[in-house]
N, C-alpha and C positions, 0 to 999 in steps of 0.2 A: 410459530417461530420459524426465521428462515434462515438461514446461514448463507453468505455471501463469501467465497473465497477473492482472496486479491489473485489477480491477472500476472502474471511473469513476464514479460518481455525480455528477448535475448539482451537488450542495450543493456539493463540489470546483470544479467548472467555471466555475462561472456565475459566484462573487464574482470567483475568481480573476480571469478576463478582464473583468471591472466597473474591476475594481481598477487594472491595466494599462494596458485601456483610457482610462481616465479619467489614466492619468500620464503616458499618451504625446499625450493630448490636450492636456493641461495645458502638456507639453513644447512642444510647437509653437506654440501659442498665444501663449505668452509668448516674444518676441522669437525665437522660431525657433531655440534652443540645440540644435544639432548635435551635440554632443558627450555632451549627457543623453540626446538621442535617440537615439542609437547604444548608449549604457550600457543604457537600458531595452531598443532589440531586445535586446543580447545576453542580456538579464537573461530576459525572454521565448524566446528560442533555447533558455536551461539550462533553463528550469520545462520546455519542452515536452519536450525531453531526457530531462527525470529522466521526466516524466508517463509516457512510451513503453517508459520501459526499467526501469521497475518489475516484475519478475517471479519468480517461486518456482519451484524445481529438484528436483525428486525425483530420485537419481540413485543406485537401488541402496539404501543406507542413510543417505544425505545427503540433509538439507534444505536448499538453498541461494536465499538471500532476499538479491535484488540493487535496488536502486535508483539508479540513472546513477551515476555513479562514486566517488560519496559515501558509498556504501552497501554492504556484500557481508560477509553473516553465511553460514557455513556450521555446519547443529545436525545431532548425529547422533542419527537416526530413535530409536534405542534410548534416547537420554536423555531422552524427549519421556515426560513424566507427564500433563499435561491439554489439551485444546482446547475453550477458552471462547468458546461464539459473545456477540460483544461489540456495541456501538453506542460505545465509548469514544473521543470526540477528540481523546484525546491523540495528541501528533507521533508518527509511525510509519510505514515503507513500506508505504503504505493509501492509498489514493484513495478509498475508498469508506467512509462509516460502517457497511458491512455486513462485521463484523469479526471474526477468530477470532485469542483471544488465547492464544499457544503458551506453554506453561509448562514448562521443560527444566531440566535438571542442580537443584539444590538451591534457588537463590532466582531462577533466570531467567525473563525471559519477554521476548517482541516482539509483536506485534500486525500480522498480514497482512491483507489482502483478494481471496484469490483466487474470481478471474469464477465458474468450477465448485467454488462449496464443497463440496458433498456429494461429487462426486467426489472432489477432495483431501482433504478428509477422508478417505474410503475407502483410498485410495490410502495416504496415511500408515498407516493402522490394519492395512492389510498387512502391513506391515512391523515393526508392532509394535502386537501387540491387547492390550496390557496401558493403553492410554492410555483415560484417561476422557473421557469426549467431556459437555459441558454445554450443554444450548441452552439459549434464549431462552424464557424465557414466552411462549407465544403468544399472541396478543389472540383471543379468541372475536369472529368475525363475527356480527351478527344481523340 
């Protein structure tokens, strides 16, 4: 079994706590409401929750993709056809725009960001090398 954390990128981070911050600021400022203030930590407790316990499970022939308690797909290895390295924002257990979009059984797919792609990637294709793997155009440095 391997455990795969999702990746953070600051684009995640930074608005989110902008955002937060400025409601809990907002909160207090204006007549000191207790009770919004307590709404928004807990509101802030769940984001960091989900943030921490977003991660991917290799376990044998199982892919299993959890995001805090909201979230828990389990795909088997063998029905996995493509893995699209993506940049796509659509909602997804992804913290990161640096994204592989998993295509399984007939019209499925989810969209992960795990920290060691290349190795997850390998790892899945272990277990089954019939999967086509798609990157990214790469930008030529000059």
């Amino acid at each position: 079994m391997k455990v795969y954390k999702s990746k953070i990128d600051l684009e995640f981070v930074i608005p989110l706590n902008i955002l937060i911050g400025s409601i809990l600021i907002l909160t207090l400022y204006e007549e000191a409401n207790w009770i919004a203030f307590i709404i928004n930590i807990l509101i802030i407790l769940f984001i960091f929750h989900m943030t921490m316990s977003t991660f991917y499970i290799i376990n044998r022939d199982v892919l299993t993709i959890k995001c805090g308690i909201l979230y828990s797909k389990s795909i088997e290895i063998k029905s996995i056809k493509r893995i699209i390295e993506t940049n796509n924002p659509i909602s997804s257990p992804a913290l990161s725009l640096d994204r592989l979009q998993i295509k399984y059984g007939q019209y499925h797919s989810v969209i992960i960001s795990p920290k060691h792609k290349e190795e997850f990637i390998n790892q899945i294709t272990n277990f089954n090398s019939n999967i086509i793997i798609i990157r990214k155009k790469s930008r030529i440095k000059r």
